[in-house]
Structure formats: structure tokens, C-alpha cells
BATIDREN-399718 format. One record per residue (C-alpha): x, y, z; residue in one letter; chain; residue number from 0. Coordinates in nm, 2 decimals, padded with zeros to 4 digits, m for minus. Layout:
<recs>
{{X,Y,Z},'a','A',NUM}
...
</recs>
This chain:
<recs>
{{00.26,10.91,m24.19},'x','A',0}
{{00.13,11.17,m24.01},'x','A',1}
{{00.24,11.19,m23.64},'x','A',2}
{{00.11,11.49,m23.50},'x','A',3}
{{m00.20,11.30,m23.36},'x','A',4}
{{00.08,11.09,m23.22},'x','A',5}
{{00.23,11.38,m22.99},'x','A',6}
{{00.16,11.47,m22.63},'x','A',7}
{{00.20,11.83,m22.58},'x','A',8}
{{00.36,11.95,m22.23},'x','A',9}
{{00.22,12.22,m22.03},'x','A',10}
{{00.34,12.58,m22.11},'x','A',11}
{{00.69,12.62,m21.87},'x','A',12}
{{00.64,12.25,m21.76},'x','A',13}
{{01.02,12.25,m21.68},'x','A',14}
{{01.01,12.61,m21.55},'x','A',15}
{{01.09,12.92,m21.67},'x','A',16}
{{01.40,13.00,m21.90},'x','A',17}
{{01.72,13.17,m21.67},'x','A',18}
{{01.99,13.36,m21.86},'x','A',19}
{{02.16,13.08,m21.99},'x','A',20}
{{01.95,13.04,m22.30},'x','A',21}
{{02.26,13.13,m22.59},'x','A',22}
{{01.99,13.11,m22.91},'x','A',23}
{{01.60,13.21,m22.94},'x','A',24}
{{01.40,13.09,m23.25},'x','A',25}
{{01.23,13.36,m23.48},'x','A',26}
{{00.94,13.30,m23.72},'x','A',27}
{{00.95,13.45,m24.04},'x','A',28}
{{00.62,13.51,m24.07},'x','A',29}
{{00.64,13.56,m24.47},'x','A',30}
{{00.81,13.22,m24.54},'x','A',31}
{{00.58,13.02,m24.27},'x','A',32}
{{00.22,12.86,m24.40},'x','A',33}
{{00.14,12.78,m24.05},'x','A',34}
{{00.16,12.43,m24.09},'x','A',35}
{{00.18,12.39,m23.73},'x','A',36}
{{00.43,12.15,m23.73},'x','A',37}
{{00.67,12.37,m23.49},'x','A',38}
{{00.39,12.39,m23.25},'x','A',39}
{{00.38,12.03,m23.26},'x','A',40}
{{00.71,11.96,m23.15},'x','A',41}
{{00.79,12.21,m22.92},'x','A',42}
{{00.92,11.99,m22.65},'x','A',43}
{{00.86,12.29,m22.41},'x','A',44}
{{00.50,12.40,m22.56},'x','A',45}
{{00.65,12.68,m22.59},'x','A',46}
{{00.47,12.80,m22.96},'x','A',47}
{{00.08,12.89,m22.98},'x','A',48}
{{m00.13,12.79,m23.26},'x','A',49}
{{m00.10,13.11,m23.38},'x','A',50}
{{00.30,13.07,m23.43},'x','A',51}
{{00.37,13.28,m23.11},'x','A',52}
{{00.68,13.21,m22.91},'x','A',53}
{{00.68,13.27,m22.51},'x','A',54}
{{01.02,13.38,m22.48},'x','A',55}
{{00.98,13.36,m22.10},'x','A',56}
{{01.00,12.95,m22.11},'x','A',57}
{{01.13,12.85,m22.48},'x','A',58}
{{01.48,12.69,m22.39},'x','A',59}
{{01.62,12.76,m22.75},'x','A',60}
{{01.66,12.39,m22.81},'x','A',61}
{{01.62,12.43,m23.23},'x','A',62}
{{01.36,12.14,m23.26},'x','A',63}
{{01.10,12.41,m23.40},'x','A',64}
{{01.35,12.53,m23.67},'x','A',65}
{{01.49,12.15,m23.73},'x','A',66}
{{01.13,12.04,m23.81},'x','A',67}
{{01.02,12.33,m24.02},'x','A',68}
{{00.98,12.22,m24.41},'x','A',69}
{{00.97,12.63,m24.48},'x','A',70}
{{01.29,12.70,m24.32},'x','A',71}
{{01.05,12.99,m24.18},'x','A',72}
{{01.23,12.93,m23.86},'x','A',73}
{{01.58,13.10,m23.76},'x','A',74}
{{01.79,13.07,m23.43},'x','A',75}
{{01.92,13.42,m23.37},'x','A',76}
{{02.19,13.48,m23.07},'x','A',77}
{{02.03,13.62,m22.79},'x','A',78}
</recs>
């Protein structure tokens, strides 16, 4: 089942931007990712473009992105 139609996406920063607590960021390995999209789906922060770009300034490092990539293209790297 596909549930991407099934998604609301928030606003970009809807809860504000990130302070200095933020411990991990995510990072796309742009050679393993086939831009499925499926990060950008889920971003609960709607944080990541279409284009697989993160906005560092209001991603909260949460993991979801990298939980729900199939190409393990995603890593959380300490900040």
C-alpha cells in the first residue's frame, strides 16, 4: 500500500527553527539514494526538498528520514 498520498506535509520550520541542542544531523549519500522520495515524505519537520536537500537550519535530527529509507542512503552523523 502506498501511503505517501496519505501524508500531510507540515510547513518548512512549522515548530521553529533548530537551537543547539540538536546531538545528530542526517546525511544523504547521494550515490546510494534513487530519490524515491520517501524521506521527503516523512519528514515530520518538512525539512527535505524534492530534490533530497536538507535545511539544516529547522531539521530536528529526529532519524525518521534515515529509518524509512529502503537504500540505507541516509546516515545520522554527530553534529
Amino acid at each position: 500500500m502506498d501511503l505517501e498520498p496519505l501524508i500531510s506535509r507540515m510547513k518548512l520550520g512549522a515548530a521553529g527553527e533548530t537551537g543547539l541542542w540538536r546531538n545528530y544531523r542526517p546525511v544523504v549519500n547521494k550515490d546510494l539514494c534513487n530519490r524515491c522520495k520517501t524521506c521527503f515524505s516523512y519528514c515530520p519537520e518538512g525539512v527535505i526538498s524534492e530534490e533530497i536537500e536538507i535545511d539544516y537550519r529547522f531539521c530536528k535530527g529526529c532519524g525518521i528520514c534515515k529509518e524509512m529509507c529502503k537504500q540505507k542512503a541516509i546516515e545520522m552523523v554527530p553534529e
